[in-house]
C-alpha positions in Angstrom: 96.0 30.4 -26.7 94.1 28.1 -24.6 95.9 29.3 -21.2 95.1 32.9 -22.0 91.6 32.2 -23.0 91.5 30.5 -19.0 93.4 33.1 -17.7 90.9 35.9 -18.9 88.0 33.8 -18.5 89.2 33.6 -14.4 89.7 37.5 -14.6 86.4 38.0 -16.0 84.3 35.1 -14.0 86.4 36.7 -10.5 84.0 39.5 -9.8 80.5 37.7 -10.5 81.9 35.2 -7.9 82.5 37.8 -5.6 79.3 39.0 -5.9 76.8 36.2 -7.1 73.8 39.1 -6.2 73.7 40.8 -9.3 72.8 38.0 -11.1 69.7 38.0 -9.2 68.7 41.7 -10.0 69.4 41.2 -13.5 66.7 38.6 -13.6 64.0 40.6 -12.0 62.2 41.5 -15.9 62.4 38.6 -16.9 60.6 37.2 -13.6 58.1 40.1 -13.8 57.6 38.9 -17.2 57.0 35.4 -16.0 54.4 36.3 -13.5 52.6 38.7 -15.7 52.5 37.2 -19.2 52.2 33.0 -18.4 48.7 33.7 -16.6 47.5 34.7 -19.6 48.4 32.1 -22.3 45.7 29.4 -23.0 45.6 25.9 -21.4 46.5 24.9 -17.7 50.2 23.9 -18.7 51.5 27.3 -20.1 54.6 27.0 -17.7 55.9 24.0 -19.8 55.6 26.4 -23.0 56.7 29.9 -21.3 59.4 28.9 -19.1 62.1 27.9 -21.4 61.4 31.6 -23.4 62.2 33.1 -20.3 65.1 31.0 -19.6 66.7 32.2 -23.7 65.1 35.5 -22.8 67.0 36.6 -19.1 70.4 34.9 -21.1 69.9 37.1 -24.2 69.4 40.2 -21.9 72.8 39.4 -19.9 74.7 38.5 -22.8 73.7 41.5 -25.0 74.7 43.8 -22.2 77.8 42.2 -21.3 79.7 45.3 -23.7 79.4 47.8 -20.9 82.2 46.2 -19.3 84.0 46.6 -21.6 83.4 49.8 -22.6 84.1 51.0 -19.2 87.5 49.1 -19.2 88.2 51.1 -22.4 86.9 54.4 -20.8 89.0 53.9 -17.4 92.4 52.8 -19.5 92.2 49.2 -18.1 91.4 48.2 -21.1 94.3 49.8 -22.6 96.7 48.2 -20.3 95.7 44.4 -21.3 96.6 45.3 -24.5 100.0 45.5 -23.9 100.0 42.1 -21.8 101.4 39.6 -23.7 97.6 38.1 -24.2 96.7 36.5 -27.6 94.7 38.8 -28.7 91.7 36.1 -29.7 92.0 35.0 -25.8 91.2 38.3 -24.9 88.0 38.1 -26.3 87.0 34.4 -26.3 87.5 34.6 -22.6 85.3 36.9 -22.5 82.5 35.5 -24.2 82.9 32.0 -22.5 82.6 33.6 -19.3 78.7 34.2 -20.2 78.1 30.7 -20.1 78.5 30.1 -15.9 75.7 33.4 -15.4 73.5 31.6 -17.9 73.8 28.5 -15.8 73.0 30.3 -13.1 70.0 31.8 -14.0 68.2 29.3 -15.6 68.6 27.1 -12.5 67.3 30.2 -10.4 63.7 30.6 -12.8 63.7 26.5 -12.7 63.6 26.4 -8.9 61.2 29.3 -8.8 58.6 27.7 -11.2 59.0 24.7 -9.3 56.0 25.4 -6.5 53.7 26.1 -9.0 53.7 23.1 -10.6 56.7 23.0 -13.4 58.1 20.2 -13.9 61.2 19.7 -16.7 63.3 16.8 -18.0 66.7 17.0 -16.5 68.7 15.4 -19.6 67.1 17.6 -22.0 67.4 20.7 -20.2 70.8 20.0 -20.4 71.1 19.5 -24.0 69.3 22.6 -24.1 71.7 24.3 -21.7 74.7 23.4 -24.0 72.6 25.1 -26.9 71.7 27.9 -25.1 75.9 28.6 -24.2 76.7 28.3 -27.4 74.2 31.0 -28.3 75.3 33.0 -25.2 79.0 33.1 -26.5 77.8 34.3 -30.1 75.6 37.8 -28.0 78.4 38.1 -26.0 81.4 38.2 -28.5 78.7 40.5 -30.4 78.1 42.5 -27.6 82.0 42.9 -26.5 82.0 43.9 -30.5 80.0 46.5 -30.2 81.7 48.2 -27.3 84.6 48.4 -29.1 83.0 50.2 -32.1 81.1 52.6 -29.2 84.9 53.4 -28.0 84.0 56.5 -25.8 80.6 56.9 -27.1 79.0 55.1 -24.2 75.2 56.5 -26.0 76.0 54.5 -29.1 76.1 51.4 -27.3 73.1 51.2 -25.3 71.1 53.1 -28.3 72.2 49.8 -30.6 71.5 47.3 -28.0 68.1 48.7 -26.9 66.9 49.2 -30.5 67.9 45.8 -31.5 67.1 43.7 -28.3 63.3 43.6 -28.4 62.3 43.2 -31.6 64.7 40.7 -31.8 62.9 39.1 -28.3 59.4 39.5 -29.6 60.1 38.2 -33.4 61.2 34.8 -31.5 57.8 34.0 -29.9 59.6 34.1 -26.2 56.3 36.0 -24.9 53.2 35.7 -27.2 53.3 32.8 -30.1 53.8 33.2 -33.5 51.5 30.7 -35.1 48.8 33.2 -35.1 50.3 36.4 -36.3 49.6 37.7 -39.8 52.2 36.4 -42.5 54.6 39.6 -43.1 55.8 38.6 -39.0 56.0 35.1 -39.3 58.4 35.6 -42.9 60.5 38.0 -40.5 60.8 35.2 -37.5 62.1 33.0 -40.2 65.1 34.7 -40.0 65.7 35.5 -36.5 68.4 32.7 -35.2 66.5 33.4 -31.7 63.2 31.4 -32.4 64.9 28.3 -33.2 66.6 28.2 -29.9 63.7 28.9 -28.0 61.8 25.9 -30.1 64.7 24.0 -29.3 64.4 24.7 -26.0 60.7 24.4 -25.2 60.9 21.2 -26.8 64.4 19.9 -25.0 62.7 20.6 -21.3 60.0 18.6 -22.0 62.6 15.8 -22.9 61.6 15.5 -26.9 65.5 15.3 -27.8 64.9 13.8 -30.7 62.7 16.9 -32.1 63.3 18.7 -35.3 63.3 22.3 -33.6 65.8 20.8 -31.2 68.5 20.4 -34.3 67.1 23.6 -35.7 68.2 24.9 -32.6 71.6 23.9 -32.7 72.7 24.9 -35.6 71.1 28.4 -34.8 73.4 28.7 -31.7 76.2 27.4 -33.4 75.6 30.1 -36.7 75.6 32.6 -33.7 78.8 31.4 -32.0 80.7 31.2 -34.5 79.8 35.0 -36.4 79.9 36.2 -33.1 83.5 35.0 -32.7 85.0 35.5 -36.3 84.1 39.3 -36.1 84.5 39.7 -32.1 88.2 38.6 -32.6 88.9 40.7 -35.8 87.7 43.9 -33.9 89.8 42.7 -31.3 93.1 42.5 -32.7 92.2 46.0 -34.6 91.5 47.4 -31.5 95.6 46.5 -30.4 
């Protein structure tokens, strides 16, 4: 189990090393975001309070769209043909999801060092507490995502119609771009349930260095709720997919 897992994990991690650019396109809303929404939040150090949203929020759009690769491995055969490998078929989607976790990396480092000249500053040990969380929570989207491929099968419309419906009101119920605190009850009673807002309160308060913070344990248990669903039903569409 735990050498297929690696070996599709180095199958799927292969082509992102080969061409590290895209990861830099697929962060150019959320940087757009960053340059047009943080002006306009109250108080001189908004950075501290926006830039770990946008950090959850540029993860959360990679991870939810990770699917389409598989659904055009299903759509080209290739998919097909690891099937018949003899893969576990758990490893065939764990790998998967786990891979998630080195573009996440990646692009938080890349908003980090671009908030840098403008005055950010972040605690190192938190953020990476908060980067654990935030790969746990990446695996969960992704094994959700690579679910949801597999129930598009050919229907390439059904997937992007799903992930587009449920991606931003899932974004904007977890205070990533405008707060919460503010917002008339019937919203805040429907944030209570998204598992998103407590990793970005976990992570707001981890990159200012409060580990010790309630929201940072709220947090993990969120991304670990995540990571595990996301898992127990990824896997069980997988094998019913052999």
């Amino acid at each position: 189990m735990f050498t297929d897992t690696v070996t599709v994990f180095s199958r799927e991690l292969r082509p992102t090393l080969r061409n590290p650019f895209t990861i830099i396109i697929s962060m150019v809303q959320p940087l757009v975001f960053l340059a047009l929404f943080a002006p306009l939040l109250p108080g001189t150090d908004s950075l501290r309070w926006f830039v770990p949203g946008i950090v959850v929020m540029s993860c959360l759009f990679a991870a939810s769209m990770t699917g389409s690769n598989l659904l055009f491995e299903i759509q080209t055969g290739s998919h097909e043909r690891m099937l018949v490998t003899p893969l576990s078929r758990p490893a065939l989607l764990i790998g998967r999801a786990l891979k998630e976790i080195v573009p996440m990396i990646a692009q938080a480092a890349v908003i980090v060092v671009v908030c840098l000249p403008f005055g950010y500053r972040l605690d190192v040990g938190g953020a990476l507490i908060g980067l654990f969380i935030l790969a746990g929570f990446c695996v969960g989207i992704g094994a959700l995502s690579y679910t949801l491929a597999l129930a598009s099968k050919h229907q390439e419309w059904l997937f992007w119609t799903v992930q587009q419906t449920l991606l931003f009101p899932i974004l904007l119920l977890a205070g990533v771009l405008l707060p919460l605190d503010g917002g008339p009850g019937w919203l805040r009673a429907l944030a209570a349930w998204n598992p998103l807002r407590y990793v970005v309160d976990a992570e707001r308060a981890l990159f200012t260095g409060d580990i010790w913070a309630s929201t940072a344990l709220a947090g993990l248990a969120a991304a670990a709720i995540v990571a595990a669903l996301g898992l127990f039903i990824g896997v069980h569409a997988m094998r019913r997919s052999a």
